[in-house]
PQR file with spaces between the fields and no chain letter, atoms N, CA, C, O and H, PARSE charges and radii, in Angstrom:
ATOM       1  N    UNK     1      76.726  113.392  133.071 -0.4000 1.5000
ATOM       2  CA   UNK     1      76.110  114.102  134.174 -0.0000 2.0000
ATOM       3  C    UNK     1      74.613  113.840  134.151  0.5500 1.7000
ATOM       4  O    UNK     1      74.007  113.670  133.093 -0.5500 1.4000
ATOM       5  N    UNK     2      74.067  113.813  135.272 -0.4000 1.5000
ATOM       6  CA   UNK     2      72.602  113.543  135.831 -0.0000 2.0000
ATOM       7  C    UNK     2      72.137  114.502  135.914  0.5500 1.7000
ATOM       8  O    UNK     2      72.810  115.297  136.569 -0.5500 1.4000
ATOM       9  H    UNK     2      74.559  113.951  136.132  0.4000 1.0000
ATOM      10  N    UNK     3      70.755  115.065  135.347 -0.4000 1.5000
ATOM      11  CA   UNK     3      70.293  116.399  135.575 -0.0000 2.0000
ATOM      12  C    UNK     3      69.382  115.979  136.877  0.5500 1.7000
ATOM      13  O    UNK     3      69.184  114.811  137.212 -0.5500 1.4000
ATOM      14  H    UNK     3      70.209  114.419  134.814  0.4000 1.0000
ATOM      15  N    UNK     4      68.857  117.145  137.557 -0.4000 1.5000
ATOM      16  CA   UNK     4      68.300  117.197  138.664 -0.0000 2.0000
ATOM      17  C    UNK     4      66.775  116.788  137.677  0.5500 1.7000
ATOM      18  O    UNK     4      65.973  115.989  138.160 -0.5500 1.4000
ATOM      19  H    UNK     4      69.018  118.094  137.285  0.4000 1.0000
ATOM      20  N    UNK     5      66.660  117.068  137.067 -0.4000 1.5000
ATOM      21  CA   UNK     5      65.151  116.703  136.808 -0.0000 2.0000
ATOM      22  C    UNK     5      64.694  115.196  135.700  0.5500 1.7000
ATOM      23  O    UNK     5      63.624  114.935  135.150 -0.5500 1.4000
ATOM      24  H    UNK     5      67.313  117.717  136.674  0.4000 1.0000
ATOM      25  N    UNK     6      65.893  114.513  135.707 -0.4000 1.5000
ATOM      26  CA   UNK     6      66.052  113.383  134.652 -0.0000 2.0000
ATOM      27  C    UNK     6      65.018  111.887  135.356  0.5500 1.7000
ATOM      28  O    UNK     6      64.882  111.310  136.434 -0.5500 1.4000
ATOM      29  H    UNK     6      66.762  114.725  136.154  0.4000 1.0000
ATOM      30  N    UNK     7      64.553  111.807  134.134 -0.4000 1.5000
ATOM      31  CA   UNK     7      63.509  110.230  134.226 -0.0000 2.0000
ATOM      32  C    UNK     7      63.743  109.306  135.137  0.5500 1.7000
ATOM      33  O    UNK     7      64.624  109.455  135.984 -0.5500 1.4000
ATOM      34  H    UNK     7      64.664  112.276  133.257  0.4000 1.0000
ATOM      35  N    UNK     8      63.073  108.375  135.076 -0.4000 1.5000
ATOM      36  CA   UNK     8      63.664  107.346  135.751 -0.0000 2.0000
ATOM      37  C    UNK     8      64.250  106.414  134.818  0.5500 1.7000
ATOM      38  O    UNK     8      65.059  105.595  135.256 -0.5500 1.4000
ATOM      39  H    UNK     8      62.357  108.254  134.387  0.4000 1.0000
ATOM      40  N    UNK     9      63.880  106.430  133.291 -0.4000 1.5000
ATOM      41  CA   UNK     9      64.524  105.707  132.676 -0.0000 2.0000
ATOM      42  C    UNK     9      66.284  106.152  132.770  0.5500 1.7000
ATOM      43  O    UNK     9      67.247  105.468  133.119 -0.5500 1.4000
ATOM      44  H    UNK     9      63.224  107.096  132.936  0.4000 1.0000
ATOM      45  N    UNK    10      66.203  107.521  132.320 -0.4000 1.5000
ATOM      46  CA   UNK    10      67.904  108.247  133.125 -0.0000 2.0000
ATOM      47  C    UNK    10      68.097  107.982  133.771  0.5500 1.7000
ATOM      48  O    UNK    10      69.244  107.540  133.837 -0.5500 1.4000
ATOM      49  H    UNK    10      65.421  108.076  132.037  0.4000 1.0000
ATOM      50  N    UNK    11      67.271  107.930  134.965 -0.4000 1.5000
ATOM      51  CA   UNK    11      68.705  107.370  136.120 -0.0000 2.0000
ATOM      52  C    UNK    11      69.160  106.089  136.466  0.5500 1.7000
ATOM      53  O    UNK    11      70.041  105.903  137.306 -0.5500 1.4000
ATOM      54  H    UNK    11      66.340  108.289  134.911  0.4000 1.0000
ATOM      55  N    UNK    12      68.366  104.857  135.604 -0.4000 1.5000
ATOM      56  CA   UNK    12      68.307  103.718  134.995 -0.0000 2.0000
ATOM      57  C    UNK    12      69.719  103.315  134.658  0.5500 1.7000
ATOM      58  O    UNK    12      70.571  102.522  135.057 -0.5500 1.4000
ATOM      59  H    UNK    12      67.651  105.008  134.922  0.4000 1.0000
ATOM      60  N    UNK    13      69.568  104.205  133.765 -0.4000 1.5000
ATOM      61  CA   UNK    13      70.756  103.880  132.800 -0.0000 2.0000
ATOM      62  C    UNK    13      71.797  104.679  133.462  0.5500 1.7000
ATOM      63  O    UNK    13      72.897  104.126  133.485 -0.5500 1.4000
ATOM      64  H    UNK    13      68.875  104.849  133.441  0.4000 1.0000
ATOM      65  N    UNK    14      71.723  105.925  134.046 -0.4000 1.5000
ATOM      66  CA   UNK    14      73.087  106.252  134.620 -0.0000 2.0000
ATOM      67  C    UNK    14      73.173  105.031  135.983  0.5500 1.7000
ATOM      68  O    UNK    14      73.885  104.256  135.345 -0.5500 1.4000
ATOM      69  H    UNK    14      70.829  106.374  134.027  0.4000 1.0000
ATOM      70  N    UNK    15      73.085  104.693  136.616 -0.4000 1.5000
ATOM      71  CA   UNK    15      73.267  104.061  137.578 -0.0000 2.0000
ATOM      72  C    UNK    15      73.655  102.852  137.169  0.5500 1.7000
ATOM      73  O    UNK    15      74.545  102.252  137.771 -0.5500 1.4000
ATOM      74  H    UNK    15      72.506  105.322  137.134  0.4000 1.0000
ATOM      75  N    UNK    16      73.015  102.318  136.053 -0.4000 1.5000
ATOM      76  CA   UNK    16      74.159  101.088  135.583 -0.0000 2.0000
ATOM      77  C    UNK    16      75.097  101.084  134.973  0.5500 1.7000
ATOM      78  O    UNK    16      75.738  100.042  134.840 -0.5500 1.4000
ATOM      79  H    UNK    16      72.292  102.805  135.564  0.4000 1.0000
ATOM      80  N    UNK    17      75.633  102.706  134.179 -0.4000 1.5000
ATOM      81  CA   UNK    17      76.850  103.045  133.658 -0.0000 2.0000
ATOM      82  C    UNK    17      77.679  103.083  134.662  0.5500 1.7000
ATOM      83  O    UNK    17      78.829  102.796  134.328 -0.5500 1.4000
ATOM      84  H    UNK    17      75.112  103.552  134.287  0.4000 1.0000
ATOM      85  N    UNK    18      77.514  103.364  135.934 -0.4000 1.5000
ATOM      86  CA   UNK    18      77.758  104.012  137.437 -0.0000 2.0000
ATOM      87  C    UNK    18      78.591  102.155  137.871  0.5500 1.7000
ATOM      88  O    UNK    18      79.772  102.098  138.213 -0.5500 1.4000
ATOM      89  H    UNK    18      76.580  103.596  136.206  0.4000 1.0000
ATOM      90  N    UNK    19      77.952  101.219  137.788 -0.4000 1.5000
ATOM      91  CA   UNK    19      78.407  100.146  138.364 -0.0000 2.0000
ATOM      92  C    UNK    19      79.345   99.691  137.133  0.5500 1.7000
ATOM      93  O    UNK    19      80.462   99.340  137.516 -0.5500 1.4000
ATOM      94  H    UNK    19      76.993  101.266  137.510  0.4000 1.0000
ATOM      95  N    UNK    20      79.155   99.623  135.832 -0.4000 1.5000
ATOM      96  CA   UNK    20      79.673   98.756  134.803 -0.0000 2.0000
ATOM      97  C    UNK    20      81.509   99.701  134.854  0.5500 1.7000
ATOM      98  O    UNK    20      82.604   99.186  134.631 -0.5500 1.4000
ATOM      99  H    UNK    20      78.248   99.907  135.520  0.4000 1.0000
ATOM     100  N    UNK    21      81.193  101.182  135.232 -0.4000 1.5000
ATOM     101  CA   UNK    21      82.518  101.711  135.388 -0.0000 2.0000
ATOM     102  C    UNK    21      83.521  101.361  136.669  0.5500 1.7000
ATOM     103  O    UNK    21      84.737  101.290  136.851 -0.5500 1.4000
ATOM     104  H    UNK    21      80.303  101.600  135.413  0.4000 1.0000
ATOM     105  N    UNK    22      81.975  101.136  137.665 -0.4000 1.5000
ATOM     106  CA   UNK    22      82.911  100.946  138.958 -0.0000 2.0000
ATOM     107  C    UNK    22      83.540   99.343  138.856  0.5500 1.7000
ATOM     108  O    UNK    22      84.300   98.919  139.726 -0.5500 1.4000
ATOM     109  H    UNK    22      80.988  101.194  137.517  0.4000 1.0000
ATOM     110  N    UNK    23      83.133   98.546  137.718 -0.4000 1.5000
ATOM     111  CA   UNK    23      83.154   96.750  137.394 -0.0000 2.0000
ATOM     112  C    UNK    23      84.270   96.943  137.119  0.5500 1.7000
ATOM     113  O    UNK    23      85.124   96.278  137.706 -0.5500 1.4000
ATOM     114  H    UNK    23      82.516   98.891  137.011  0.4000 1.0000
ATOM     115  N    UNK    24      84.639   97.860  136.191 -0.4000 1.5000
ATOM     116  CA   UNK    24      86.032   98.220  135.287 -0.0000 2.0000
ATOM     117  C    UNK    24      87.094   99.068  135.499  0.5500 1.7000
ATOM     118  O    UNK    24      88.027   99.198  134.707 -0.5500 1.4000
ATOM     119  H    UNK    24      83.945   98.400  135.714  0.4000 1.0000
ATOM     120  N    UNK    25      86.995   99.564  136.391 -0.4000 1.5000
ATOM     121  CA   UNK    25      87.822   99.838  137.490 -0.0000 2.0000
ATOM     122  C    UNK    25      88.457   99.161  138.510  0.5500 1.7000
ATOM     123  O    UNK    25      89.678   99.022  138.576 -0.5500 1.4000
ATOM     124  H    UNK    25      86.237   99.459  137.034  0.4000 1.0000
ATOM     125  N    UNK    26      87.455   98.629  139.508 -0.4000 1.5000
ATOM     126  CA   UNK    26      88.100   97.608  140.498 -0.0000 2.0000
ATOM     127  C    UNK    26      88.653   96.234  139.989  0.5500 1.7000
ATOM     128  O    UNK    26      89.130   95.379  140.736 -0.5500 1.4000
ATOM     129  H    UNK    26      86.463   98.742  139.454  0.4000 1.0000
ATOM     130  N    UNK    27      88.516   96.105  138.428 -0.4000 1.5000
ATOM     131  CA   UNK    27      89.336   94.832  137.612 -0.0000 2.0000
ATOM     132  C    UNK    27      89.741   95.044  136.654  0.5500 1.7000
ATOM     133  O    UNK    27      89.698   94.321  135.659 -0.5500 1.4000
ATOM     134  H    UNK    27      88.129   96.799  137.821  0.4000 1.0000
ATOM     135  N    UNK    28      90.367   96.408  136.802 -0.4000 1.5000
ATOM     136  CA   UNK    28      91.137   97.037  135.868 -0.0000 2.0000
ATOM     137  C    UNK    28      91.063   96.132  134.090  0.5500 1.7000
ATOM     138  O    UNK    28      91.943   95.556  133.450 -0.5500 1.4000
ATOM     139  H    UNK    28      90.402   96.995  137.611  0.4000 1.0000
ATOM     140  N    UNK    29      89.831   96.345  133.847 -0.4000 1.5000
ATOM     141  CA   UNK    29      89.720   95.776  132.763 -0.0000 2.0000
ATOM     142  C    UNK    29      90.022   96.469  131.044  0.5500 1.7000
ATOM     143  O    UNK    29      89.194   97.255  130.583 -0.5500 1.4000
ATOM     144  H    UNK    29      89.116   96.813  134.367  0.4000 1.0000
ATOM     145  N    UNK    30      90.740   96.240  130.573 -0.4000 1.5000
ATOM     146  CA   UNK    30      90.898   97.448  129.123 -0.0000 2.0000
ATOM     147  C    UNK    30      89.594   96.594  127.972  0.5500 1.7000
ATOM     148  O    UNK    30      89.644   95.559  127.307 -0.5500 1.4000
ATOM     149  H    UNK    30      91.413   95.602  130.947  0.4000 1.0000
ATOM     150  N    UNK    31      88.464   97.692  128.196 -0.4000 1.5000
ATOM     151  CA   UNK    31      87.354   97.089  127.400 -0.0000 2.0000
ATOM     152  C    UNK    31      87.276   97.951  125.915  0.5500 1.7000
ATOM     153  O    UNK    31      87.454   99.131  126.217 -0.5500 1.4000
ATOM     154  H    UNK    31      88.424   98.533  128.736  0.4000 1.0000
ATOM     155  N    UNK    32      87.121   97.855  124.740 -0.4000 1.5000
ATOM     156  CA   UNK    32      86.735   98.807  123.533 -0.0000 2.0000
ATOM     157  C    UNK    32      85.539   99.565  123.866  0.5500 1.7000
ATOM     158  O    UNK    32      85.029   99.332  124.963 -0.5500 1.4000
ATOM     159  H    UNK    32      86.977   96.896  124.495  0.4000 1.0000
ATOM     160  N    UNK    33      85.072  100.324  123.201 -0.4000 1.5000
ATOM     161  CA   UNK    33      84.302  100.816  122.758 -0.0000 2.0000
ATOM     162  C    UNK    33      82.990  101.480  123.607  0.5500 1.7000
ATOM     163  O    UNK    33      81.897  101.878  123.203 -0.5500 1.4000
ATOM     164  H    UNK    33      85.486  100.514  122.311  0.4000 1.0000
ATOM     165  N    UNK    34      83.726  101.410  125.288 -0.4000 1.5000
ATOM     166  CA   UNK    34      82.814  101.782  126.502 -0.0000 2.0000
ATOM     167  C    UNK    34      82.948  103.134  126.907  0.5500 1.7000
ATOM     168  O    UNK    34      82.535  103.654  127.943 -0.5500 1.4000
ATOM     169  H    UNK    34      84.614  101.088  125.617  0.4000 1.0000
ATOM     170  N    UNK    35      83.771  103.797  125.671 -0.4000 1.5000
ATOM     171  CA   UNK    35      83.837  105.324  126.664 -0.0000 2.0000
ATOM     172  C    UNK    35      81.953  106.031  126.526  0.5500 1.7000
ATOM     173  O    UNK    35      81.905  107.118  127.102 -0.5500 1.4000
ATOM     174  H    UNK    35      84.107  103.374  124.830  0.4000 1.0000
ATOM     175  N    UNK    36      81.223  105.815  126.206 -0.4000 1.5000
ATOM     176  CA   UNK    36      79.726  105.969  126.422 -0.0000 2.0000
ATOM     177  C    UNK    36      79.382  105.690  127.250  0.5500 1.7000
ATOM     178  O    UNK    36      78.635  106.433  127.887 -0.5500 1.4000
ATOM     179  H    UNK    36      81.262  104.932  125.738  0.4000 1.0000
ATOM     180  N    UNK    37      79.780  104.319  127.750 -0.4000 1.5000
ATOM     181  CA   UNK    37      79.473  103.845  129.592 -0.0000 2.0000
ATOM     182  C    UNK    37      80.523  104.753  130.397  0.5500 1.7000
ATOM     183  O    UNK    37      80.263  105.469  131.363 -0.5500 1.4000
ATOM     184  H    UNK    37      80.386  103.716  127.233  0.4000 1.0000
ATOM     185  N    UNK    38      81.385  104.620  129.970 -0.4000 1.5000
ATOM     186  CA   UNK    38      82.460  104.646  131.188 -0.0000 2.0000
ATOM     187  C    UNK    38      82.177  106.900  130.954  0.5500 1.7000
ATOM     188  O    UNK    38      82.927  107.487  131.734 -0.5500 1.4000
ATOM     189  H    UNK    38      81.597  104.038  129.185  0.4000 1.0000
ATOM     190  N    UNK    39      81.615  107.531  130.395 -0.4000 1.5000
ATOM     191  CA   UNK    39      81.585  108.905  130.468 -0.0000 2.0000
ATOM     192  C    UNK    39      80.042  108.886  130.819  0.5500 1.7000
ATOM     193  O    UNK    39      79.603  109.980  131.176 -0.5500 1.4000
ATOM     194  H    UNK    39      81.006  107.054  129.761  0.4000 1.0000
ATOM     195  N    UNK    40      79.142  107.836  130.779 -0.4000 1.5000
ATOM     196  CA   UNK    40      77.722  108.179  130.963 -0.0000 2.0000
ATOM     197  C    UNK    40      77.060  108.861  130.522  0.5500 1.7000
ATOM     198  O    UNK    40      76.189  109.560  131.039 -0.5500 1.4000
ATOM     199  H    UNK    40      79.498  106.948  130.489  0.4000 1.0000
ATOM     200  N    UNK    41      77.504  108.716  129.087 -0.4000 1.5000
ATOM     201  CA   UNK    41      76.324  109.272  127.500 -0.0000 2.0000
ATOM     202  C    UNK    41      75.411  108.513  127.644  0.5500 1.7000
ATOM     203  O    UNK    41      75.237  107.409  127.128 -0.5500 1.4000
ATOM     204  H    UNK    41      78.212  108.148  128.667  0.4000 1.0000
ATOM     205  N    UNK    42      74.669  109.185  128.492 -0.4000 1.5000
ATOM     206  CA   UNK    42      73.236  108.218  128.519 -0.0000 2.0000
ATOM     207  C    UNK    42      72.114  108.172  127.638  0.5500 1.7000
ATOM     208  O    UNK    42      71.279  107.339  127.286 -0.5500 1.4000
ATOM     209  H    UNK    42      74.811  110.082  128.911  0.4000 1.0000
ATOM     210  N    UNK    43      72.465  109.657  127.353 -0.4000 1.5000
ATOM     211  CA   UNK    43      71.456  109.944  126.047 -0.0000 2.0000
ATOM     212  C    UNK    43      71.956  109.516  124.375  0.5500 1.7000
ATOM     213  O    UNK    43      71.561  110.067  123.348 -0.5500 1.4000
ATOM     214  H    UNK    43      73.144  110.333  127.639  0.4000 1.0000
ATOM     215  N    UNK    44      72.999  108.299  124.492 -0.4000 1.5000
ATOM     216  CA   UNK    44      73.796  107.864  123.472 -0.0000 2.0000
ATOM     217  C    UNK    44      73.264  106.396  123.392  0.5500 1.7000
ATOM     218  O    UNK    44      73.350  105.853  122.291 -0.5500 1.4000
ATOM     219  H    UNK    44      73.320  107.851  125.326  0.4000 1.0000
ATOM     220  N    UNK    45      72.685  105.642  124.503 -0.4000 1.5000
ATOM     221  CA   UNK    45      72.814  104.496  125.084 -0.0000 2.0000
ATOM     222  C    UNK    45      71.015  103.684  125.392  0.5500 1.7000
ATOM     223  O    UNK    45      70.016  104.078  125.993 -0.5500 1.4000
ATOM     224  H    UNK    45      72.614  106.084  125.398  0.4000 1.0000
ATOM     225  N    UNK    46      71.221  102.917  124.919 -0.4000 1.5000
ATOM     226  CA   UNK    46      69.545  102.367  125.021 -0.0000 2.0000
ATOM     227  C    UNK    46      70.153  100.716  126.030  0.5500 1.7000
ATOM     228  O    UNK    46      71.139   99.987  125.922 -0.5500 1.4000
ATOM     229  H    UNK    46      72.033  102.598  124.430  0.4000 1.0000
ATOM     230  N    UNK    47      68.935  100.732  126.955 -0.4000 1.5000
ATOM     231  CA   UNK    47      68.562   99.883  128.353 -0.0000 2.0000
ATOM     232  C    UNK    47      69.368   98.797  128.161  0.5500 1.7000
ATOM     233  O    UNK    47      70.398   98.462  128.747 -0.5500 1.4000
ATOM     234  H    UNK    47      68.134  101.324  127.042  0.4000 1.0000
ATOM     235  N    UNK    48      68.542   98.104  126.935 -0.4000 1.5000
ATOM     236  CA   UNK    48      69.146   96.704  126.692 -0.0000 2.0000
ATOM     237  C    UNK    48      70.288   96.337  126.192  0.5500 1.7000
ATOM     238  O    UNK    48      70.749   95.196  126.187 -0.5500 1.4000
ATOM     239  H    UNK    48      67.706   98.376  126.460  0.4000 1.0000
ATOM     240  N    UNK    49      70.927   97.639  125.615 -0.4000 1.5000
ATOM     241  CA   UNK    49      72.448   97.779  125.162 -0.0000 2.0000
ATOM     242  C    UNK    49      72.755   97.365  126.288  0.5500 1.7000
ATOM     243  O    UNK    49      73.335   96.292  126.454 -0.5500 1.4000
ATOM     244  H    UNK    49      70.552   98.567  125.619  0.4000 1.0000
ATOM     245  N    UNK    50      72.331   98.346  127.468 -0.4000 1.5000
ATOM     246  CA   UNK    50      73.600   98.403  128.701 -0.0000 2.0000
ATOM     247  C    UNK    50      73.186   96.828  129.568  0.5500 1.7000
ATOM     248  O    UNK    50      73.765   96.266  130.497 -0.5500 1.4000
ATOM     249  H    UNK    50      71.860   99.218  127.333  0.4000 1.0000
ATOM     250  N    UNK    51      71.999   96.473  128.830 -0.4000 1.5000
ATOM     251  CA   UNK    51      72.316   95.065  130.317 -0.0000 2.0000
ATOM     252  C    UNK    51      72.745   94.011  129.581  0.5500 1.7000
ATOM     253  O    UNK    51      72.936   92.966  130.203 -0.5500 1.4000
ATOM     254  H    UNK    51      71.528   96.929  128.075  0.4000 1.0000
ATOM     255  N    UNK    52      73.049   94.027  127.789 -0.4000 1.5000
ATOM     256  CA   UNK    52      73.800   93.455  127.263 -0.0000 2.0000
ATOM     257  C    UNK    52      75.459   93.397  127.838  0.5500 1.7000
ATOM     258  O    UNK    52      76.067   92.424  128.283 -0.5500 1.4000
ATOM     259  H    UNK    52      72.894   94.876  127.284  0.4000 1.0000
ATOM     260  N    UNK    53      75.870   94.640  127.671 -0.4000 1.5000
ATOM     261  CA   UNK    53      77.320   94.770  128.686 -0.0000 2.0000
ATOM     262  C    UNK    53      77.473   94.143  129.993  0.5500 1.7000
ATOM     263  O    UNK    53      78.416   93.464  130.401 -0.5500 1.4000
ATOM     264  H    UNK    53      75.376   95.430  127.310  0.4000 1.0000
ATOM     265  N    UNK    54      76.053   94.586  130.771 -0.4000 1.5000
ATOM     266  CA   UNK    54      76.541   94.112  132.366 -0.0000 2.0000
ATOM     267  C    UNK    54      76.478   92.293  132.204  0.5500 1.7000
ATOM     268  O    UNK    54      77.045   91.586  133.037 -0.5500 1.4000
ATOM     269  H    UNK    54      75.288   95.138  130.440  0.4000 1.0000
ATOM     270  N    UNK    55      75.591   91.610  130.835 -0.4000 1.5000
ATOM     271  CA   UNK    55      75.678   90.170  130.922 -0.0000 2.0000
ATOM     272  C    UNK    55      77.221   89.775  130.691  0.5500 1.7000
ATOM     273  O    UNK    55      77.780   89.154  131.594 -0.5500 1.4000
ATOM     274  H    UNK    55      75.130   92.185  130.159  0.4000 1.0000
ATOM     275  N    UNK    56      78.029   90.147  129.377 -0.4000 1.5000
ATOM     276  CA   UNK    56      78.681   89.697  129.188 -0.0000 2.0000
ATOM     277  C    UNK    56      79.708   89.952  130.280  0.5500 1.7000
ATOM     278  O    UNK    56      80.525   89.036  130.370 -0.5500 1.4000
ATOM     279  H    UNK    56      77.575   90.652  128.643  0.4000 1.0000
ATOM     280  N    UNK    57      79.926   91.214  131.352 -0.4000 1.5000
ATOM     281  CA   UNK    57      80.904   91.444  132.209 -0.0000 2.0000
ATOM     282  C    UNK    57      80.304   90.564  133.462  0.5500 1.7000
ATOM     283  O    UNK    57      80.924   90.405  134.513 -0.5500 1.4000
ATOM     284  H    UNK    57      79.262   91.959  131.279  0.4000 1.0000
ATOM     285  N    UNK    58      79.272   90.130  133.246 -0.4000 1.5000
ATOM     286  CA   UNK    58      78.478   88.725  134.382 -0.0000 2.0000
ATOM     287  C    UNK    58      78.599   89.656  135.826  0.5500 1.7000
ATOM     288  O    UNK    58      79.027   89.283  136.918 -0.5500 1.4000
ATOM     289  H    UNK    58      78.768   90.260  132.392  0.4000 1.0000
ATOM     290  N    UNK    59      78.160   90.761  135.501 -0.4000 1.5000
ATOM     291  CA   UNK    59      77.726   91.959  137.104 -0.0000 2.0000
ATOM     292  C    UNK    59      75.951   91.095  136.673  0.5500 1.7000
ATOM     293  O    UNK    59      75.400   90.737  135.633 -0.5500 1.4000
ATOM     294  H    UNK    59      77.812   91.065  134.614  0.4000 1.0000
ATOM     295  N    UNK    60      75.620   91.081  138.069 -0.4000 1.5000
ATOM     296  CA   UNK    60      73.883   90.604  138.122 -0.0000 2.0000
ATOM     297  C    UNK    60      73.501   91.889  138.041  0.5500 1.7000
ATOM     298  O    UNK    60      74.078   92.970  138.158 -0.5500 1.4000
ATOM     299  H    UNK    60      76.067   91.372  138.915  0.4000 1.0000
ATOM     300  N    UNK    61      72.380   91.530  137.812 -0.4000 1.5000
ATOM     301  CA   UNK    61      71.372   93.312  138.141 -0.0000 2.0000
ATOM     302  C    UNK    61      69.988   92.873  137.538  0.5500 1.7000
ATOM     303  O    UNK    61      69.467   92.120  136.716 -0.5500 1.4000
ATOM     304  H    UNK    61      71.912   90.651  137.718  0.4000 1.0000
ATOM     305  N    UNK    62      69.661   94.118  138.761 -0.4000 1.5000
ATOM     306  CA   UNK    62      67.908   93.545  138.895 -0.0000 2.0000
ATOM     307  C    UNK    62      66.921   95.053  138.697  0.5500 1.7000
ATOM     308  O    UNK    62      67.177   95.890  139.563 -0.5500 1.4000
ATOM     309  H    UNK    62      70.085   94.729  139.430  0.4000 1.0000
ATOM     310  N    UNK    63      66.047   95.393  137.862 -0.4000 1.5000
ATOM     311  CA   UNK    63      65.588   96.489  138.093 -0.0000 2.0000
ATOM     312  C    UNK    63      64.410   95.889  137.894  0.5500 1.7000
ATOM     313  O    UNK    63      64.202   94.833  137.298 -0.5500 1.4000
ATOM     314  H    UNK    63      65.838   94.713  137.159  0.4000 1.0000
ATOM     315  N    UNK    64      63.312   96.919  138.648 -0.4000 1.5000
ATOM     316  CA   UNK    64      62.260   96.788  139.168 -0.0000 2.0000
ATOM     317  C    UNK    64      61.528   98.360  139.024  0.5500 1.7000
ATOM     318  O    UNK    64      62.001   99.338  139.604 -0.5500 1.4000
ATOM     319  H    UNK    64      63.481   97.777  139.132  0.4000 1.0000
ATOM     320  N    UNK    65      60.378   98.420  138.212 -0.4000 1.5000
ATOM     321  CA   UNK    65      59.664   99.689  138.421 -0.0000 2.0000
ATOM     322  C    UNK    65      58.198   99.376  139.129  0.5500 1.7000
ATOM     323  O    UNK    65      57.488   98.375  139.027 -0.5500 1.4000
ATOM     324  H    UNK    65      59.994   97.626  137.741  0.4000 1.0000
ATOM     325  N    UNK    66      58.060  100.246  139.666 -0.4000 1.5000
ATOM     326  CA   UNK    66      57.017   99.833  140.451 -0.0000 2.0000
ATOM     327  C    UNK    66      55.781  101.111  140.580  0.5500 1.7000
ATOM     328  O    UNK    66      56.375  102.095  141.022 -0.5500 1.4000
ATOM     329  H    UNK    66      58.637  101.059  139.748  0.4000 1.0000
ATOM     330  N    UNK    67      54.384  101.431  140.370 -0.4000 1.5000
ATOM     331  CA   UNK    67      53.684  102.636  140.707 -0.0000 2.0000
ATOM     332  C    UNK    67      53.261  102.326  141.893  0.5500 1.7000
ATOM     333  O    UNK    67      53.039  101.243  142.434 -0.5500 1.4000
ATOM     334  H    UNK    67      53.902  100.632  140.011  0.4000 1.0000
ATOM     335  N    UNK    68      53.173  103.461  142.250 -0.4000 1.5000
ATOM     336  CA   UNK    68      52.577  103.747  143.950 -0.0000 2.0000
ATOM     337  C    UNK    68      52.165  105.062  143.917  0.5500 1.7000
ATOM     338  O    UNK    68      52.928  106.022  143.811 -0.5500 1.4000
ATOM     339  H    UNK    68      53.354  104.340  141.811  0.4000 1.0000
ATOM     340  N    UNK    69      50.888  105.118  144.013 -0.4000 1.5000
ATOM     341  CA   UNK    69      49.797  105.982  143.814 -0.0000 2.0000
ATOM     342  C    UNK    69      50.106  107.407  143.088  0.5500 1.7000
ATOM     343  O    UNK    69      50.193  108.507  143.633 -0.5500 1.4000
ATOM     344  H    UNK    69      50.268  104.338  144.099  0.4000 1.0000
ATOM     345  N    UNK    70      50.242  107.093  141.751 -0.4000 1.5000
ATOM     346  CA   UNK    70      50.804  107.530  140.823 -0.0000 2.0000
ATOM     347  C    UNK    70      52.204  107.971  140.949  0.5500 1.7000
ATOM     348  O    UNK    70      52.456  108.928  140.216 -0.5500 1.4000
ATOM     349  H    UNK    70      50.171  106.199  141.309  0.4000 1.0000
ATOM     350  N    UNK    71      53.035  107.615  141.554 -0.4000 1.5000
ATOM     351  CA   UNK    71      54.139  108.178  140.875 -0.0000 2.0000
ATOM     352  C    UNK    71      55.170  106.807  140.813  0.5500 1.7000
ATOM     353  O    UNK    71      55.026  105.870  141.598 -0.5500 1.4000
ATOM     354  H    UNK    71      52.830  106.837  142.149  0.4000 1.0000
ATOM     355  N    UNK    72      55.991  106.833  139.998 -0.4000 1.5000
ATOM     356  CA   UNK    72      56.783  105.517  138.983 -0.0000 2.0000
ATOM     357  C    UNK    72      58.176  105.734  140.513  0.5500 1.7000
ATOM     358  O    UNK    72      58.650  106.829  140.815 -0.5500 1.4000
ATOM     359  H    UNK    72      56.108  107.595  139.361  0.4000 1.0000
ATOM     360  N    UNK    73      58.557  104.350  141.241 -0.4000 1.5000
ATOM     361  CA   UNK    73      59.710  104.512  141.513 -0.0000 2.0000
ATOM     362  C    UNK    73      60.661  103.283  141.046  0.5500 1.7000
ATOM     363  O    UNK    73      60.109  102.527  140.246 -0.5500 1.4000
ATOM     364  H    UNK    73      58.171  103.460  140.997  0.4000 1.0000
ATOM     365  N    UNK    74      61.838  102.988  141.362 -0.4000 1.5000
ATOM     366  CA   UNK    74      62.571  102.410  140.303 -0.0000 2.0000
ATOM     367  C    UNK    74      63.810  101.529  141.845  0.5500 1.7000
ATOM     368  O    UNK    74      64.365  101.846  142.897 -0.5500 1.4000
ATOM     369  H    UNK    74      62.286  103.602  142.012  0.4000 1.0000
ATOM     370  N    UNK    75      63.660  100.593  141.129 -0.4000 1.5000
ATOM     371  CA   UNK    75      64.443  100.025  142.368 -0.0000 2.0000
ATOM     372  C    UNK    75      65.817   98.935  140.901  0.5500 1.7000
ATOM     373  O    UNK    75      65.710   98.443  139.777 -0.5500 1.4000
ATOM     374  H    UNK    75      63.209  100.336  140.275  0.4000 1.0000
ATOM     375  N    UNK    76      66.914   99.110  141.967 -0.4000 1.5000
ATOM     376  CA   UNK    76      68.357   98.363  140.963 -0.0000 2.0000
ATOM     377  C    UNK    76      69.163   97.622  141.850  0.5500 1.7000
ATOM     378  O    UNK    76      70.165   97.040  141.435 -0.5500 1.4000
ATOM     379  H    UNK    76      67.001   99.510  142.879  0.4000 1.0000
């Protein structure tokens, strides 16, 4: 679960748990050791872990942080 007041690094990482589940779903894939992705323990889970996963499942993904007059927004 996503709290209403979570980072942008949180919603980072939930949003790519968000696709790597929806990857493994629509190709019904039986993967080990993803119930952290696939439940979105995000606070279990560090960045480059998860774009390690999305390489080897070969999903692209692009994130982008960007400031704009002080405040951080986050583009995926």
């Amino acid at each position: 679960m996503l709290y209403r007041n979570a980072s942008e690094l949180e919603k980072s990482k939930y949003e790519i748990c968000q696709n790597i589940t929806r990857y493994k779903r629509i190709n019904e894939l039986s993967l080990k050791n993803l119930d952290d992705i696939l439940y979105c323990r995000i606070n279990l889970l560090k960045l480059d872990d998860l774009a390690s996963y999305l390489e080897k499942l070969g999903i692209t993904f692009h994130l982008e942080i960007e400031k704009k007059r002080g405040v951080t927004e986050k583009r995926i």
